[in-house]
C-alpha positions as CSV (number, residue, x, y, z in Angstrom):
1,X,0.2,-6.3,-26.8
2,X,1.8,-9.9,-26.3
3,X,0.4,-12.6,-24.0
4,X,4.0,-12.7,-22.6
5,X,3.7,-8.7,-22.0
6,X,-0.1,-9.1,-20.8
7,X,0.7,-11.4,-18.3
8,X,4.3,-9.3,-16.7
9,X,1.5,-6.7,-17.0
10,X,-0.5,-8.4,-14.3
11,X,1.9,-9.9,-12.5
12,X,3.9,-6.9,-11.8
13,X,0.3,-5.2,-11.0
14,X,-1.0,-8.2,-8.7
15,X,3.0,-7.9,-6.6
16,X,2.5,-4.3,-6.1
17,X,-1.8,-4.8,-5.0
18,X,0.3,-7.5,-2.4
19,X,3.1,-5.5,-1.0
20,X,0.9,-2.3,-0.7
21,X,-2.4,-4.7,1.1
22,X,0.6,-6.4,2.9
23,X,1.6,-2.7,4.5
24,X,-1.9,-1.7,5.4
25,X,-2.7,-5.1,7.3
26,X,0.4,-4.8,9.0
27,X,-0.6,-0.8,10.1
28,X,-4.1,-1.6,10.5
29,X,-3.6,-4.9,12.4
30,X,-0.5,-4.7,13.7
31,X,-0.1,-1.6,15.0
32,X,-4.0,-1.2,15.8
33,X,-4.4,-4.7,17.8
34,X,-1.2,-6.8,18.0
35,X,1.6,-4.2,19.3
36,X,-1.2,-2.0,20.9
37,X,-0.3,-2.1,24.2
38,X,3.4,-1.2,23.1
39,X,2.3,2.4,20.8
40,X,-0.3,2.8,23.8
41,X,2.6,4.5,25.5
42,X,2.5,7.3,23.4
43,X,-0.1,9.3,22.2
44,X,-1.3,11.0,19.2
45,X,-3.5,14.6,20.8
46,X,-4.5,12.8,23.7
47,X,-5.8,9.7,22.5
48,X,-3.8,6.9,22.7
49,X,-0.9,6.0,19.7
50,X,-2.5,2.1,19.6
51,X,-6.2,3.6,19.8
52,X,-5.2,6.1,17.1
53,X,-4.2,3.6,14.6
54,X,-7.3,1.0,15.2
55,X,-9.6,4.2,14.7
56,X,-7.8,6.8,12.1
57,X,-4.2,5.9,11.6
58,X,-4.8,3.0,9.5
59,X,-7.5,4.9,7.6
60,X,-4.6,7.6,6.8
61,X,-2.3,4.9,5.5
62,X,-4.7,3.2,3.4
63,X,-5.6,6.7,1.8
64,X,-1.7,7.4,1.4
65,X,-1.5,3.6,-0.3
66,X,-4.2,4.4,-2.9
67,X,-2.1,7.5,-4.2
68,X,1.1,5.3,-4.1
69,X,-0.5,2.7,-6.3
70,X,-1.6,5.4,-8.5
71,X,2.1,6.6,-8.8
72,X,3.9,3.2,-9.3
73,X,0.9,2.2,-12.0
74,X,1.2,5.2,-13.5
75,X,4.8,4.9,-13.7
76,X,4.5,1.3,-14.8
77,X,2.2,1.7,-17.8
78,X,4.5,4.5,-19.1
79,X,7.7,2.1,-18.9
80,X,5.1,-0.2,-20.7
81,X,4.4,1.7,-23.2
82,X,7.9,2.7,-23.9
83,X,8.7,-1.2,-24.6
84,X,5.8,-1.6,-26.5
85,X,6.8,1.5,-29.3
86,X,10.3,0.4,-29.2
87,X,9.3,-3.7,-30.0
């Protein structure tokens, strides 16, 4: 493999790591401390939507992150692979 491909390698990887941590501080944070007195209006089986986020919701999302990650990597490596057997 090239530097030049090693290091779009790592920088495509390093984006996607941001975006994905960038959605789960936003659930986690946002939704479990900043705008929970806004989602406390609703509720998730009795428990409060704000509450439910801070305890399990943003526990949910980071699980659901880890599998996109996997997908998109996946998905990447293959498209890298492809360019490398073609150059």
């Amino acid at each position: 493999m090239s530097v030049e491909r090693g290091k779009r390698y790592w920088r495509e990887n390093l984006t996607l790591m941001a975006i994905l941590l960038a959605i789960w501080f936003a659930v986690s944070f946002g939704a479990g401390i900043l705008f929970r007195d806004v989602l406390d209006q609703f509720s998730i089986g009795g428990a409060p939507l704000g509450f439910w986020f801070a305890q399990q919701g943003s526990i949910y999302v980071f699980v659901v992150l880890i599998f996109v990650y996997s997908a998109l990597m996946h998905r990447m490596e293959q498209r890298m692979a492809k360019e490398l057997d073609q150059g």
